[in-house]
N, C-alpha and C positions, 0 to 999 in steps of 0.2 A: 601377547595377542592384542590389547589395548594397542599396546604403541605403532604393533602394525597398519591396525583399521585406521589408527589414526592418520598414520602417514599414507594411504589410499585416500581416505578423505578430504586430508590437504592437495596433495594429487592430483583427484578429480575436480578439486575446487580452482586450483591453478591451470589448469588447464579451461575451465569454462572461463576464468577471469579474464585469459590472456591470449583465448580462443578469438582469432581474426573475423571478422563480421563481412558479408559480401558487401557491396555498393547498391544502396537503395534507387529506386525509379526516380530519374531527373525529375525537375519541377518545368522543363521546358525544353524545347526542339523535339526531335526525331526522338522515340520511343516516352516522351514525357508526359508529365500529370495537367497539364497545363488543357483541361476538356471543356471545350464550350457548350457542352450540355451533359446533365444532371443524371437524365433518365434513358433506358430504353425499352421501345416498345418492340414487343414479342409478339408476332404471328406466327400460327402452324398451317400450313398447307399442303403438309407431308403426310397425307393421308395411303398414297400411291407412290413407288419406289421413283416415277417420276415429276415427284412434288418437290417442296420445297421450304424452308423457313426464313422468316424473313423480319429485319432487325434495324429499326429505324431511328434515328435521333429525336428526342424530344427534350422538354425544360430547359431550353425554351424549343418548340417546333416549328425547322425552319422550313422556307419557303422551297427549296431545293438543296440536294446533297450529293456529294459525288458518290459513287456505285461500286463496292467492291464483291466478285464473288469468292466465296470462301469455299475449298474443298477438300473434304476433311479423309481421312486413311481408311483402307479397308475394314468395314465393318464399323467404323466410327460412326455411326449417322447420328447420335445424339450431340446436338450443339453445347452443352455443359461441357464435356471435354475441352471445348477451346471456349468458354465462357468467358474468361478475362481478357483474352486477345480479343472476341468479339466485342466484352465492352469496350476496352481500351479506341478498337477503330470507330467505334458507333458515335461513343462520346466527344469524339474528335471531330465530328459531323458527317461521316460517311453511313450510305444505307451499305447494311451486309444482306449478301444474298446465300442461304447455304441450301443448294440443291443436296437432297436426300440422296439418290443415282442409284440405288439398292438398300437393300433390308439388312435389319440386324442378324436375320440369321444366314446370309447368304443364299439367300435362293435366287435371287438375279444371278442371271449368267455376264460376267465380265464384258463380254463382247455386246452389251445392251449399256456399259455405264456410258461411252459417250453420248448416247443417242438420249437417252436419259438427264443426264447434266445438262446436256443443250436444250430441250424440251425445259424443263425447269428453271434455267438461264431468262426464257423467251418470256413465258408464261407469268415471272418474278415480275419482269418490264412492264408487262402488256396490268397486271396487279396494279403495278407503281401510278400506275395511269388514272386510276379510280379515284374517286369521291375518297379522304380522310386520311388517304400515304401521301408520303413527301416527294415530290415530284422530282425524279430524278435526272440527275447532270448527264446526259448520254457519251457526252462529248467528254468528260473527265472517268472514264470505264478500265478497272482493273481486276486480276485476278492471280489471288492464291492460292497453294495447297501443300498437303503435306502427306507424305507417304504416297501411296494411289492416287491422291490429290496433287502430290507436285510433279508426277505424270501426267495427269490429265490438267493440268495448270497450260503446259506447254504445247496440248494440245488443243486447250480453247483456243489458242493463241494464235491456229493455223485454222483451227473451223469456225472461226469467227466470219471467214467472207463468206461461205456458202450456210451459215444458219442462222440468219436473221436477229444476229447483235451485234453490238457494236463491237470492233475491231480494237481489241484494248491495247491502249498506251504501255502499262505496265504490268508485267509475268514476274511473280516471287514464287518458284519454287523449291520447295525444303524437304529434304533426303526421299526424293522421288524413288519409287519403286520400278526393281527393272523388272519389267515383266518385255522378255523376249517373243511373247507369243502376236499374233497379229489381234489378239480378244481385241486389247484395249489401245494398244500402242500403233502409233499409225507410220504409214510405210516408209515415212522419209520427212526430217525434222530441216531439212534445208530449204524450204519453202517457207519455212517462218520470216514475217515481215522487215526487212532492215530496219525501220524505225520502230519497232519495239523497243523497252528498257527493260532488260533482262536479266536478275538477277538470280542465281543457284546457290541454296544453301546444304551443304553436307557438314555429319558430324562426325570426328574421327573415332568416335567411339561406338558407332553402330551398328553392332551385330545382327541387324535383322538386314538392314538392305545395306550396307556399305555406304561406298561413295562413285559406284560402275555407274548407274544413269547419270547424274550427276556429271561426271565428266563425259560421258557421251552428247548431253544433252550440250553440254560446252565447246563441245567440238563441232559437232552435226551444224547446229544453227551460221552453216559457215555467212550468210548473208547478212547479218545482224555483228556491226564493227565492237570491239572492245570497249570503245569509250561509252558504251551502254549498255556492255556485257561484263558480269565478272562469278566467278565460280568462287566462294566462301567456304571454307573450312573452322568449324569453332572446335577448341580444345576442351580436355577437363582440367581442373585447376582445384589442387586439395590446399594449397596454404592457407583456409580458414575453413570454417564452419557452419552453416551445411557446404559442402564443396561443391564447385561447378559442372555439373556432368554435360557430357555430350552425345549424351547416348539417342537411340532412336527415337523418345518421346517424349524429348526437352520441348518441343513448341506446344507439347499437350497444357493448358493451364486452365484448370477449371472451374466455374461456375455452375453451384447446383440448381440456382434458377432455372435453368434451360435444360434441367432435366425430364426427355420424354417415354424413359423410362426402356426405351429399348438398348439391352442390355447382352453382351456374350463376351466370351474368352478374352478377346482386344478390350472391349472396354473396359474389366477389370484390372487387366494389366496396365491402360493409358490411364485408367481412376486412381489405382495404386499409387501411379510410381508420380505423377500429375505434381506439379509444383510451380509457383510465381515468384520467377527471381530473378538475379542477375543476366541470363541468359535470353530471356526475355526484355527484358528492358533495354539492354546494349546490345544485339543480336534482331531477332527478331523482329519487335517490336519498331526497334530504332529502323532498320533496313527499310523492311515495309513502308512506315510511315516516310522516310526520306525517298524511296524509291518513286512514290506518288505526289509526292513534291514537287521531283523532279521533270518527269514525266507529264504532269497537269500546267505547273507553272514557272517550270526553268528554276527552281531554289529548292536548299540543301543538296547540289548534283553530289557536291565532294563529300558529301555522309553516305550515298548512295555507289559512287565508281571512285576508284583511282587508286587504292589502295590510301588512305590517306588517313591520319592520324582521325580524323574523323571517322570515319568509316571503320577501319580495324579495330580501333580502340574500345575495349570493354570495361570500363573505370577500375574502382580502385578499391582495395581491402581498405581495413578500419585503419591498418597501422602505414596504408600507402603506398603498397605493393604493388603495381598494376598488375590486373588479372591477365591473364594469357592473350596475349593477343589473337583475332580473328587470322588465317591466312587469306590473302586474295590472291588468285589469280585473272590475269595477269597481274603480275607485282608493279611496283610504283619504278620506272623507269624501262620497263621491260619494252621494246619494239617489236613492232608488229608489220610485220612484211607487206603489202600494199601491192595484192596480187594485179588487182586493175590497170595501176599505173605503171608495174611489170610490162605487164602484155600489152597496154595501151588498148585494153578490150574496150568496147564500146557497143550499144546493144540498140536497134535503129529500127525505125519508128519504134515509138512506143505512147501513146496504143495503135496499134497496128490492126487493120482490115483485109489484108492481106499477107505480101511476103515480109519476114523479119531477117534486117542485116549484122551480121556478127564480124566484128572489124578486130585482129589479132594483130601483133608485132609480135613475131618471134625469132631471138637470138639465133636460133638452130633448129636442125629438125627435129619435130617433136610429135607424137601422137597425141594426139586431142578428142577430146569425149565431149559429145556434146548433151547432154538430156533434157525433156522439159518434160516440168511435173504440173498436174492440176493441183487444184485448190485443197483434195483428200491428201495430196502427197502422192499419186498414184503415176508413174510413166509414163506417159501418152506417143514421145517422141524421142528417138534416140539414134545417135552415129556417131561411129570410130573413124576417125583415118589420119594417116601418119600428112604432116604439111613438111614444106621446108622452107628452109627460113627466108624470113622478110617477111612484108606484109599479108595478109590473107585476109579474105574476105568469104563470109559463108553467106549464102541465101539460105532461109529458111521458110518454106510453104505454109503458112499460120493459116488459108482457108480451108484445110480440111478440120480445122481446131472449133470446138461451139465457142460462141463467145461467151466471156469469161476473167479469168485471174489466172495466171501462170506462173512459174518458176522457170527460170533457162539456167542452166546450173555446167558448169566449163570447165574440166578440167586437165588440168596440162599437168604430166608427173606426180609428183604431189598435191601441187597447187591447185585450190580452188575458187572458184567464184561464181557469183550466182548473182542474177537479178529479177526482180519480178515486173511481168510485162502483163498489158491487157490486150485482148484481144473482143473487137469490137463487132 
């Protein structure tokens, strides 16, 4: 019996000796330690499901900071859940904004979280503005989220022209929740801005929402080109210890600082299972922070799109392994069809006070759909009819339209294309 225990002992000691170690947080670039400020300061203004908390750089306290808003999973409303990622981006000198958008115990009704987030979005700004906060970068404006959050991530993204913020550069959203109902999700994701930078992170491990918004949300946004879209995939990876999971609330990482003590079922489970590691630091953290790089000042693109060793690559175990790589799509060499230069569409005036010209080349005859969405996503304007080939030319009556922000969204068989026009 001796020699048994003995040899479990040996066992369990060779196995912790020779047990592989994840890849610790860079000391610099995209997802790294490398923080120009010490401290942050903690405001609550989340008295009302339409408040807000709010998370500013300081040691040293700078004169202005670029804007990110954070928005966190159903029922997550306490900011400790994502405490490290909040420090991580504060101390890098960005103000975080976490709108509340509902209560711990769900008594908001879903169909009030956008209206709510945007209210709290305004209200965070119009704050920013006061005597003793850091005056914010308006012009350098991002946002992410996760769960419910990286749903409503990509619908800031289109109600930003009609609610009074600014129209953000950069959308990171992470294992978005599909909610098929019209509560929260809004009527039509092809109005999102071309010049957005657009990044979707799903995990192949996630039982609770998959990877169905996700790739919807990849597809839909047909207006917005690849070379600033890409749809992420992170694995799990067990060849060391603790292993890298991909499950639903890997981007959870928490700080009990910013615990406001409202608490239910989700939070136990996201406080549980809660951890800061390699998924964060190459994943997350890195994406993000390159994403608003990229976006604010043209550097790190290739950590942010392209599928590019940068970018995929999740470092390395102790013995040198590398961890699983991220998947991107589209992959690194992948082509991407160029429906515009297809058809030769072209979309005239713009902005336009009147009629709008819709100029096609087409090979043969084809039915063509035309639609224009307003700024909610909502149909305003729509026609079917079969053309034949060669050139075509549509009139479109834009004075019955208020003026505004539009979407013209074209489609010929599969093919789509969409531009956005104003109407003055």
């Amino acid at each position: 019996m001796k020699k048994l225990y003995a040899f479990f002992l040996l066992l369990t000691f060779s196995q912790q000796l020779f047990s592989q170690s994840q890849p610790t947080q860079p000391t610099s670039g995209p997802g790294g330690s490398d923080y120009t400020h010490t401290d942050v300061t903690f405001y609550n203004y989340a008295t009302n499901p339409d408040g807000f908390y709010l998370f500013e750089p300081s040691s040293p306290i700078p004169d202005s900071a670029n804007v990110v808003v954070f928005l966190h999973g159903l029922s997550l409303v306490s900011p400790h859940l994502y405490g490290a990622w909040i420090n991580h981006l504060v101390k890098h000198g960005n103000i975080v904004i976490y709108p509340k958008y509902q209560d711990a115990g769900s008594a908001v009704a879903a169909s009030e979280f956008n209206t709510n987030a945007v209210t709290a979005i305004v209200n965070a700004l119009d704050t920013l503005t006061h005597s003793g906060h850091v005056k914010p970068r308006l012009q350098n404006f991002a946002v992410g989220g996760h769960s419910y959050g990286g749903l409503m991530t990509a619908n800031m993204g289109i109600l930003a022209a009609t609610s009074g913020f600014p129209q953000p550069k950069a959308l990171f959203s992470c294992q978005g929740y599909t909610d098929n109902t019209t509560d929260t999700r809004l009527p039509n994701y092809a109005v999102m801005p071309a010049d957005v930078n657009l990044l979707i992170v799903v995990g192949d491990n996630d039982a609770i929402v998959g990877t169905t918004f996700g790739h919807f949300l990849m597809d839909s946004t047909i207006n917005v080109p690849t070379s600033h879209k890409n749809l992420i995939t992170h694995h799990s990876d067990e060849h060391g210890s603790p292993a890298i999971g991909s499950t639903h609330f890997e981007p959870c990482s928490r700080d009990d600082a910013y615990d406001t003590g409202e608490s239910n079922l989700f939070t136990t489970v996201c406080g549980l299972g809660t951890k800061t590691d390699a998924v964060d630091y190459f994943c997350y953290w890195k994406l993000f922070d390159a994403l608003m790089d990229c976006a604010f000042y043209g550097e790190n693109c290739t950590t942010a799109f392209g599928d590019t060793p940068e970018q995929h690559g999740m470092g390395e175990w102790s013995d040198g392994q590398p961890l699983v790589d991220l998947t991107v799509e589209p992959s690194a060499g992948t082509g991407i069809e160029n429906n515009e230069n297809k058809y030769g569409i072209s979309i005239y005036p713009n902005p336009s006070s009147g009629e709008v010209y819709i100029n096609l080349n087409l090979q043969e005859k084809e039915e063509v759909l035309i639609d224009i969405f307003n700024a909610q996503g909502q149909s305003v304007k729509s026609t079917r009819k079969n053309y034949a080939a060669g050139m075509v030319n549509e009139k479109l009556n834009s004075e019955t339209l208020a003026a505004g922000i539009y979407n013209v969204q074209i489609q010929l068989n599969e093919n789509k294309y969409a531009q956005k026009i104003v109407v003055r």
